[in-house]
ROMI-612051 format. One record per residue (C-alpha): x, y, z negated; residue in one letter; chain. Coordinates in pm, 1 decimal, m for minus. Layout:
N
         X         Y         Z  aa  ch
         X         Y         Z   A   A
...
//
This chain:
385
         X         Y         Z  aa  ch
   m9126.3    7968.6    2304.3   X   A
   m8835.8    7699.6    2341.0   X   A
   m8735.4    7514.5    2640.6   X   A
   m8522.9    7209.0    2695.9   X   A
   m8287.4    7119.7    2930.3   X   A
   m8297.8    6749.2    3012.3   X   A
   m8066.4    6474.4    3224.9   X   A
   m8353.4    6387.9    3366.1   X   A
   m8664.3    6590.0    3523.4   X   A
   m9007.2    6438.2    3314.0   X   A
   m9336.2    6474.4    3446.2   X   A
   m9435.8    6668.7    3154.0   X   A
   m9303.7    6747.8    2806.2   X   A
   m9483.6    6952.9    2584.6   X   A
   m9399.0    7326.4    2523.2   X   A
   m9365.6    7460.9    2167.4   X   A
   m9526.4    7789.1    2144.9   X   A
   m9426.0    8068.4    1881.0   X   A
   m9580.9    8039.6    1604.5   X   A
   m9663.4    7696.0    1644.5   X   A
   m9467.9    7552.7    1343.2   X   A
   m9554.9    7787.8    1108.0   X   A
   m9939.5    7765.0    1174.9   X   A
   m9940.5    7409.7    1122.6   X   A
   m9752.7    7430.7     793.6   X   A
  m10017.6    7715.3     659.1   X   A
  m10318.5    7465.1     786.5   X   A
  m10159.3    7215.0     568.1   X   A
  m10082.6    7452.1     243.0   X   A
  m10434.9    7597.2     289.1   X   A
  m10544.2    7277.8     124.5   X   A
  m10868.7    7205.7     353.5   X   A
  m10738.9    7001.0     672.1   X   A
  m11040.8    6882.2     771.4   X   A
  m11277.0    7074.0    1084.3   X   A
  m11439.3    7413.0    1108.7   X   A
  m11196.1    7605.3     934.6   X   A
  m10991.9    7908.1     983.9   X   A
  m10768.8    7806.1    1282.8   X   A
  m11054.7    7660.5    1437.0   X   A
  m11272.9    7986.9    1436.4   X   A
  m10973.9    8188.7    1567.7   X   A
  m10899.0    7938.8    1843.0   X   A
  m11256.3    7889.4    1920.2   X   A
  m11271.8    8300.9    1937.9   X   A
  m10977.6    8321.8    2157.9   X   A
  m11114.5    8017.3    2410.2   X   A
  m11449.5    8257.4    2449.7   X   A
  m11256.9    8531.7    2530.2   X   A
  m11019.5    8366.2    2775.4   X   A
  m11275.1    8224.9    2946.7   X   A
  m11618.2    8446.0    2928.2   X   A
  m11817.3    8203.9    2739.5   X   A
  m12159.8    8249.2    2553.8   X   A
  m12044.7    7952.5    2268.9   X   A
  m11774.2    7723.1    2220.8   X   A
  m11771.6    7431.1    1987.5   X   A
  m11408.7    7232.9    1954.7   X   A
  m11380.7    6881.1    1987.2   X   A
  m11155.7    6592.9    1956.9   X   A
  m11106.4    6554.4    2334.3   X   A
  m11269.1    6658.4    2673.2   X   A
  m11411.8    6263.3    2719.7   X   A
  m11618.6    6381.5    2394.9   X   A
  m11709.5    6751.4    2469.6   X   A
  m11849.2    6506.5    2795.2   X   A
  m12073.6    6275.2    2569.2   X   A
  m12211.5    6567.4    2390.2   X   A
  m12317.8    6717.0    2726.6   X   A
  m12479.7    6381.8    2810.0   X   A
  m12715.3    6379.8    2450.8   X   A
  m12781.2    6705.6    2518.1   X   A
  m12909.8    6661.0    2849.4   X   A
  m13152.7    6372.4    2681.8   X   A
  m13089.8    6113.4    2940.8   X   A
  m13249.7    5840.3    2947.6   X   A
  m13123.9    5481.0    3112.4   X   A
  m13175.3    5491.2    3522.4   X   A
  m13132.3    5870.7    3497.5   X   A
  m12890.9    5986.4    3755.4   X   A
  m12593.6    6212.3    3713.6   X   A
  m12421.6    6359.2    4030.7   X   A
  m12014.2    6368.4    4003.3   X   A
  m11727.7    6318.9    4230.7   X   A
  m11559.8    5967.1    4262.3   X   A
  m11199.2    6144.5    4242.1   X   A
  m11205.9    6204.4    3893.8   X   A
  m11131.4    6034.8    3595.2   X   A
  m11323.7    5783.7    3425.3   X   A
  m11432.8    5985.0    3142.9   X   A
  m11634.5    6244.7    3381.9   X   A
  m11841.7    5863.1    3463.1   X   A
  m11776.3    5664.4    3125.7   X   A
  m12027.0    5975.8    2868.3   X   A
  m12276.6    5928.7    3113.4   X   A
  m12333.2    5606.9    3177.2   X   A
  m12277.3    5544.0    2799.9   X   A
  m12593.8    5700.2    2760.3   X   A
  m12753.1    5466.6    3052.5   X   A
  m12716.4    5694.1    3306.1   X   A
  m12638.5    5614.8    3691.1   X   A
  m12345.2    5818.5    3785.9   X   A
  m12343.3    5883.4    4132.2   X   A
  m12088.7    5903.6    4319.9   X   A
  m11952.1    6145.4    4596.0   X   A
  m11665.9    6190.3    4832.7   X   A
  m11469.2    6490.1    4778.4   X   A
  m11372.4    6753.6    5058.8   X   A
  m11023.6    6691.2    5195.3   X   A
  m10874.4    7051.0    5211.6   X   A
  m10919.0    7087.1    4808.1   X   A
  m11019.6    6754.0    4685.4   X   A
  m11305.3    6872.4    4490.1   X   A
  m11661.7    6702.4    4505.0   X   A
  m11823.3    6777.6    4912.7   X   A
  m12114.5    7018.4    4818.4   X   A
  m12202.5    6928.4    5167.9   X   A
  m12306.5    6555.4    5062.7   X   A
  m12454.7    6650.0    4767.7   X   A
  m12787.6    6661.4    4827.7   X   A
  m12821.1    6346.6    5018.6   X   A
  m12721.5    6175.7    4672.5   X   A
  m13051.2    6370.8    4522.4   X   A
  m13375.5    6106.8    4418.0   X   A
  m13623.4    6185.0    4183.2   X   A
  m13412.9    6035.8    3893.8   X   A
  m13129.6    6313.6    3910.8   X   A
  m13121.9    6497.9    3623.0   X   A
  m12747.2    6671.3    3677.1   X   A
  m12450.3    6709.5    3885.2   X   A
  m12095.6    6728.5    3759.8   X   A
  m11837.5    6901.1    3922.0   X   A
  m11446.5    6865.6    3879.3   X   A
  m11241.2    7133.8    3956.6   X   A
  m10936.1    6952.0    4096.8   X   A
  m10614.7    7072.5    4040.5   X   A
  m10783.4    7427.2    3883.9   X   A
  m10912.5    7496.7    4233.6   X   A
  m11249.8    7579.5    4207.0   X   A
  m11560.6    7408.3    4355.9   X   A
  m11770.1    7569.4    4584.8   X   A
  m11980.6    7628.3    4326.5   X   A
  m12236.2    7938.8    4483.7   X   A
  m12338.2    7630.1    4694.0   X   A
  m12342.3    7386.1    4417.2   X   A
  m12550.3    7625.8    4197.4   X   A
  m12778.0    7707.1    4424.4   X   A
  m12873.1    7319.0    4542.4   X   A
  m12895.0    7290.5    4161.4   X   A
  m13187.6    7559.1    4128.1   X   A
  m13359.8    7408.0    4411.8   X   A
  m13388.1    7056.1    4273.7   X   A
  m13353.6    7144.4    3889.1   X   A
  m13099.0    7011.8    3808.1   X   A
  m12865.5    7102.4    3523.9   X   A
  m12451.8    7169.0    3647.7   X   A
  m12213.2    7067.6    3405.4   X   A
  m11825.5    7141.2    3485.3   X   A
  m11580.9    6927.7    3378.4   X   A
  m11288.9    7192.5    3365.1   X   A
  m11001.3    6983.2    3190.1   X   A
  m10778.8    7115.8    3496.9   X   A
  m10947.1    7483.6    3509.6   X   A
  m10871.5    7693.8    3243.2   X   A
  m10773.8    8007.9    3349.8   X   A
  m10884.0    7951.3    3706.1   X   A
  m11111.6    8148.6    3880.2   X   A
  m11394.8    8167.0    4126.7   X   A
  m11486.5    8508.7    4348.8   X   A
  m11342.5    8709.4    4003.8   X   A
  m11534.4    8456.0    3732.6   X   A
  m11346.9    8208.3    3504.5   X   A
  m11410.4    7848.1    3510.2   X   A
  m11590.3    7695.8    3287.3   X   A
  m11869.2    7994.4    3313.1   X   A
  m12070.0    7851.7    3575.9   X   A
  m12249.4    7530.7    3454.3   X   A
  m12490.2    7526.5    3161.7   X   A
  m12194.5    7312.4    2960.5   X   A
  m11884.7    7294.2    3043.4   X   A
  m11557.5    7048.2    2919.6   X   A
  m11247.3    7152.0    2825.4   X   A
  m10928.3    6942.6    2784.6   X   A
  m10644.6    7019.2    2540.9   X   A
  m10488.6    6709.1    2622.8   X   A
  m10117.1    6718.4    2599.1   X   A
  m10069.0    6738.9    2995.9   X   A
  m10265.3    7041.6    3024.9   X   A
  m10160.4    7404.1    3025.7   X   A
  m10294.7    7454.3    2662.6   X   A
  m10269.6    7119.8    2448.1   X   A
  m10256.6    7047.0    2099.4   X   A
  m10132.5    6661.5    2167.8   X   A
  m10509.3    6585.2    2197.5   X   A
  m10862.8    6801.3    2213.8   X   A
  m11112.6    6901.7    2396.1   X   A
  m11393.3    7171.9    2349.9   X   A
  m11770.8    7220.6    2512.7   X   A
  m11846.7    7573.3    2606.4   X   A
  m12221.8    7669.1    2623.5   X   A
  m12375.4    7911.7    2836.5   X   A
  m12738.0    7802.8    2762.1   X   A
  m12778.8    7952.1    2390.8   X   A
  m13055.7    7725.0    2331.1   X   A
  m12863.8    7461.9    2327.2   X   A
  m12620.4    7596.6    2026.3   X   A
  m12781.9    7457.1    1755.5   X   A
  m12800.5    7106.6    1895.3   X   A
  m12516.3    7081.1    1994.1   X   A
  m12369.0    7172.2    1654.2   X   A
  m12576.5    6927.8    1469.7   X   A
  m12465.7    6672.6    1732.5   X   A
  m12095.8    6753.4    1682.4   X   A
  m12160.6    6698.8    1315.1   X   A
  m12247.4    6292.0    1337.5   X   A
  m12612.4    6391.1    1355.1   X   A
  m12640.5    6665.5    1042.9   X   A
  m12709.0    6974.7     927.6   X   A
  m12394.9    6980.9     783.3   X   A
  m12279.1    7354.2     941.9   X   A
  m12610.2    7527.6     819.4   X   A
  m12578.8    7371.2     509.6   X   A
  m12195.1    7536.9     407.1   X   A
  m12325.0    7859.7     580.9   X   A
  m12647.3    7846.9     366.2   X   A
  m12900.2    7855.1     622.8   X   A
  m13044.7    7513.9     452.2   X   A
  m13035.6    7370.5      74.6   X   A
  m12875.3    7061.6     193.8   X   A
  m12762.4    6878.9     510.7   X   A
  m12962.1    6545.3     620.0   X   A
  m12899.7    6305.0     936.3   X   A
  m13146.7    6515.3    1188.6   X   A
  m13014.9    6424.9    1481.3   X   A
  m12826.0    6158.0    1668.2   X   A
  m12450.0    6235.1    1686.5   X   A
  m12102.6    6158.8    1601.4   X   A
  m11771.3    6266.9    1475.7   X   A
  m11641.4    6492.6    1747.1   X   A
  m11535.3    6771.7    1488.2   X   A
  m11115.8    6805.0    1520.0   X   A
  m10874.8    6892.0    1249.8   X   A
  m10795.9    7220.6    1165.8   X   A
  m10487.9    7113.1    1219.9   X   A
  m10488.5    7040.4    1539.0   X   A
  m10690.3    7408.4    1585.8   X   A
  m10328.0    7554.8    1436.6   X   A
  m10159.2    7438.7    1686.8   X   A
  m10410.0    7484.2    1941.5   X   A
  m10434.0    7897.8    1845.9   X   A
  m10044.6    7888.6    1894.5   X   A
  m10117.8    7788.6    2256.7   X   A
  m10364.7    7966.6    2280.9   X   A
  m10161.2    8262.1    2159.1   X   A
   m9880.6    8212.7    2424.2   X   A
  m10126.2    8157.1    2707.8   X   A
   m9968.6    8455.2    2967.8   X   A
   m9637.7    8348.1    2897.6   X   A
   m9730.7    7957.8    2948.5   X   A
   m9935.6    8091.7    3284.2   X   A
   m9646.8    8243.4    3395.4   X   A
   m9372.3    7944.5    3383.9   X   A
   m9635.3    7757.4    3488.5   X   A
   m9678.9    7968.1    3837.6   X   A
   m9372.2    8047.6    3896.9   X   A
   m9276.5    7650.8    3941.6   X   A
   m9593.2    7621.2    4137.6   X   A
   m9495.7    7916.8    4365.7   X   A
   m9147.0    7767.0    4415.2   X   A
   m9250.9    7430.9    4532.9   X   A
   m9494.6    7595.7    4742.1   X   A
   m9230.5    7768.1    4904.9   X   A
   m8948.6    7540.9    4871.2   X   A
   m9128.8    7255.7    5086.5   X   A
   m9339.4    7438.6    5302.1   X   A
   m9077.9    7387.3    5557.9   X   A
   m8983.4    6977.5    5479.5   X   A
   m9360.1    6916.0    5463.8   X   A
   m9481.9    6987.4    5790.1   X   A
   m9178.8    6836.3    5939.8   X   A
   m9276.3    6530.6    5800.6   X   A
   m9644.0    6524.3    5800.6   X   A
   m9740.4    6589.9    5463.7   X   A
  m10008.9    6831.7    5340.5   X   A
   m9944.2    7100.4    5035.7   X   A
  m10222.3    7250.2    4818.9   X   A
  m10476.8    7416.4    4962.9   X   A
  m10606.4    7757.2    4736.8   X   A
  m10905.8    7919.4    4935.4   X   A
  m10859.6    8303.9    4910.3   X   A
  m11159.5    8386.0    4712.4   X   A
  m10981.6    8152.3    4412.1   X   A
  m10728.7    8176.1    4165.1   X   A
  m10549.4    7888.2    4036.3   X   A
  m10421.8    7820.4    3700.9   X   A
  m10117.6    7580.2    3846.9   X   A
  m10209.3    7281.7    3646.6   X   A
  m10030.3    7038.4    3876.5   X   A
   m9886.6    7018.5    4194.0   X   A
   m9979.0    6766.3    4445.5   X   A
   m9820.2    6683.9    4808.0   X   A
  m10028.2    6411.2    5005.2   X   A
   m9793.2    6151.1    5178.3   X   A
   m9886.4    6042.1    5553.1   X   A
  m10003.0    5729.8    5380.8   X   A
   m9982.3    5476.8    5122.0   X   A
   m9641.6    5325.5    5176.4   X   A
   m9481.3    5664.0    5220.2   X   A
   m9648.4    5770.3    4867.1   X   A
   m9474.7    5446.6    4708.7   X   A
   m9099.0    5518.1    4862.4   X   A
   m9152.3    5881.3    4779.7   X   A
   m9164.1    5822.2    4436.6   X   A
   m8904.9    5545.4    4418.1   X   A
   m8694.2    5797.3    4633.8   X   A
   m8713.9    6049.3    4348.9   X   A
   m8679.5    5829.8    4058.7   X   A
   m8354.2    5746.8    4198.6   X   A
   m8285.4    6105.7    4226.0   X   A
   m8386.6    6132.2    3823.4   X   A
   m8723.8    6277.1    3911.2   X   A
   m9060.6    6155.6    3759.9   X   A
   m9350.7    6185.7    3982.5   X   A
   m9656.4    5959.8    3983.8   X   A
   m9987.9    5924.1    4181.9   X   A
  m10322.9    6040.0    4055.6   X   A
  m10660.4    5961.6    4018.0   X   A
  m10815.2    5585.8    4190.9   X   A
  m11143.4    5592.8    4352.1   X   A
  m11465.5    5531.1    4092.5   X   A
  m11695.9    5414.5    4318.8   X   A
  m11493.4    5099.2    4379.6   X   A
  m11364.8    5038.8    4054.5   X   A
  m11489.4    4740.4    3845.6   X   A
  m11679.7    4964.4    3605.6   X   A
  m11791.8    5191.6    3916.2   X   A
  m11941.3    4930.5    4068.4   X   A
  m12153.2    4749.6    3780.4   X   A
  m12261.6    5096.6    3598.9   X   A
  m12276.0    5353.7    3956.5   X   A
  m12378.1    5394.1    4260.9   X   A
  m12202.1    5556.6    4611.8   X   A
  m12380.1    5808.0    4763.0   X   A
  m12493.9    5770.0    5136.4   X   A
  m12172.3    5764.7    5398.5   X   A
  m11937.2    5603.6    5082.2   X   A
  m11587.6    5811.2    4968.5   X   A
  m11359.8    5763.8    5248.5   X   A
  m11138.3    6064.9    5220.1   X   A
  m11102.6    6002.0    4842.1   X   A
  m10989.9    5655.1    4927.0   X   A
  m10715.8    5823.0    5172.8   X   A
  m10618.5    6066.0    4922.6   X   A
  m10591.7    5863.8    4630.7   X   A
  m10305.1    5611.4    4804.9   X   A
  m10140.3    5918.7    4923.6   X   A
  m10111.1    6164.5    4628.0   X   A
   m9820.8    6253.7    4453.6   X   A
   m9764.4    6458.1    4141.5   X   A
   m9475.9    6654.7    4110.1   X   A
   m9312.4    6764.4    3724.4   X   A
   m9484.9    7066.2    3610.2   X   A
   m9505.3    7245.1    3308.8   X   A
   m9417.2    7541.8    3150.0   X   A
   m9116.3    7420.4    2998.4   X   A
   m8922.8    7321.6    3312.6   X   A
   m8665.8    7547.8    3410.0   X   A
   m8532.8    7692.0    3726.5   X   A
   m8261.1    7407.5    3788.6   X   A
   m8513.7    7136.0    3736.6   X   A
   m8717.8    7343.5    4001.0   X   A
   m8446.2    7342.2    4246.5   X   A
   m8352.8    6998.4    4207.3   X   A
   m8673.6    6825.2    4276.2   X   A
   m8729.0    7048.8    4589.8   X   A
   m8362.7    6907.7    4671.3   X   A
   m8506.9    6536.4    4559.3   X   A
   m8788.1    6575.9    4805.1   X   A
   m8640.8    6735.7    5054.3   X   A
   m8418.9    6395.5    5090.2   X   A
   m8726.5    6223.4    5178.4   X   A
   m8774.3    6173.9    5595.7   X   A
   m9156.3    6017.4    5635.2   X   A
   m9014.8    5862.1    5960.9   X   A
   m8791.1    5624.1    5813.3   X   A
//
């Protein structure tokens, strides 16, 4: 696993794994490129494993492991799906794509994941799901979410493009909803530049889901010769990725402790490192409830307010350190507000949060200098100025 040593400290830059180069060159030489091949059954295997679930089915990004979960759930237009409005726009975009309502609601302000609390004043009779985000890897609440879900029925759907490898009271993410999303995006802890997958608790749901994955066909009981040939069954689309991209995704996948460890250990040391600086000057850390684990996908500080968030990012560009804010409110976006709906009492604390996040660099690549310097870089920063 290589790292590099850069003049300046990036957001992110993607890790290259062992193995990584030589699985992509024996996808290519194996002379079938295209999905459902041998890298892809030994990453899917490997994804089940890491994270407990019944199925998995790769795809060519989280945003379409998302649409799938919407055709599956059969919505229909003016169906409602529940869902944070700190997320991004893909956890809003496959549903209302299908018609749907998304609904929005405000998220707690310890962990900045969806307020089970307000959920169930968003509940009508036209609510067919809610979606829940597991900010930063930190897990919902989700005994409470699950168990609002029974009483309505309504299906829970996790969109767990920050969670993998997080846990909740000793259960991995991703393990709780009937579907869940995954993100291989090249930001996250495992990437393969871009991917996704939808894991599948609910077996029934398997075979659609397959034939939905498959633009619509048969196509995967057809080459396993369950059926004499494959015909457009279903509605669907291309959301089947490259066994190439499954090469380099196994690699990753492969590597996972070692990329879990880097990963931590810069997540520990900021933690530490500004503990001290942030109260001082009014700014709040992470917060990890004790019954959760974390997979440190990111580190976030929250600024005493808006114009503090702006300097504090101009302050550590000009110390060589690239940091950026996060995720803008959905309920008041242009596309929030023609194709959603806010929940009763509105999103105020994800309207705070959202002007005063910042992102530090993290990822498994970034060494212990880097580390040091942008707890130095921040540590520069006096909120009272």
């Amino acid at each position: 696993m290589s790292t590099t040593s850069l003049t300046e400290v990036p957001f992110n830059r993607t890790l290259v794994c062992d193995n990584e180069v030589r699985y992509l060159a024996e996808a290519v030489r194996q002379g079938s490129t295209c999905g459902d091949g041998p890298f892809t059954r030994r990453a899917t295997a490997l994804l089940r494993e890491l994270t407990g679930a019944g199925h998995a089915l790769l795809t060519t990004s989280c945003t379409h492991a998302l649409e799938m979960s919407a055709i599956l759930l059969d919505l229909r237009p003016g169906d409602e799906v529940i869902m944070p409005s700190f997320t991004f726009v893909s956890t809003a975009n496959a549903y209302a794509l299908r018609g749907a309502v998304p609904v929005f609601v405000d998220c707690r302000p310890d962990t900045l994941n969806i307020d089970e609390r307000l959920i169930e004043a968003a509940v009508t009779d036209r609510t067919r799901a809610v979606v829940v985000v597991h900010y930063a890897g930190v897990a919902c609440e989700m005994d409470a979410v699950r168990a609002l879900a029974a009483r309505y029925g309504l299906a829970v759907i996790e969109d767990n493009a920050h969670g993998l490898g997080g846990f909740y009271r000793d259960r991995p993410l991703g393990s709780f909803g009937s579907m869940a999303a995954q993100s291989f995006h090249a930001t996250k802890n495992v990437q393969c530049g871009e991917g996704g997958a939808l894991l599948l608790q609910d077996a029934g749901l398997v075979a659609r889901a397959e034939i939905i994955r498959e633009k619509g066909t048969d196509r995967s009981r057809f080459f396993r010769g369950q059926v004499a040939k494959y015909q457009w069954v279903d509605i669907g689309s291309s959301y089947l990725p490259s066994d190439v991209l499954a090469a380099m995704l196994t690699a990753q996948l492969e590597s996972f402790d070692q990329i879990q460890a880097r990963r931590h250990a810069a997540w520990q040391a900021y933690h530490e490192g500004l503990s001290e600086w942030a109260a001082d000057n009014g700014v709040a850390q992470p917060v990890v409830p004790d019954d959760r684990q974390h997979p440190a996908h990111l580190y976030y500080l929250l600024l005493p307010g808006l114009h503090h968030r702006q300097a504090f990012i101009a302050h550590l560009a000009e110390a060589g350190v690239q940091a950026t804010f996060h995720y803008q409110p959905l309920h008041n976006a242009p596309a929030g507000l023609r194709h959603g709906r806010t929940a009763p009492g509105g999103c105020p604390v994800t309207e705070n949060v959202a002007d005063r996040l910042v992102r530090l660099p993290l990822f498994a690549g970034l060494g212990d200098a880097d580390v040091a310097r942008v707890i130095e870089a921040a540590r520069g920063y006096r909120a009272g100025r």
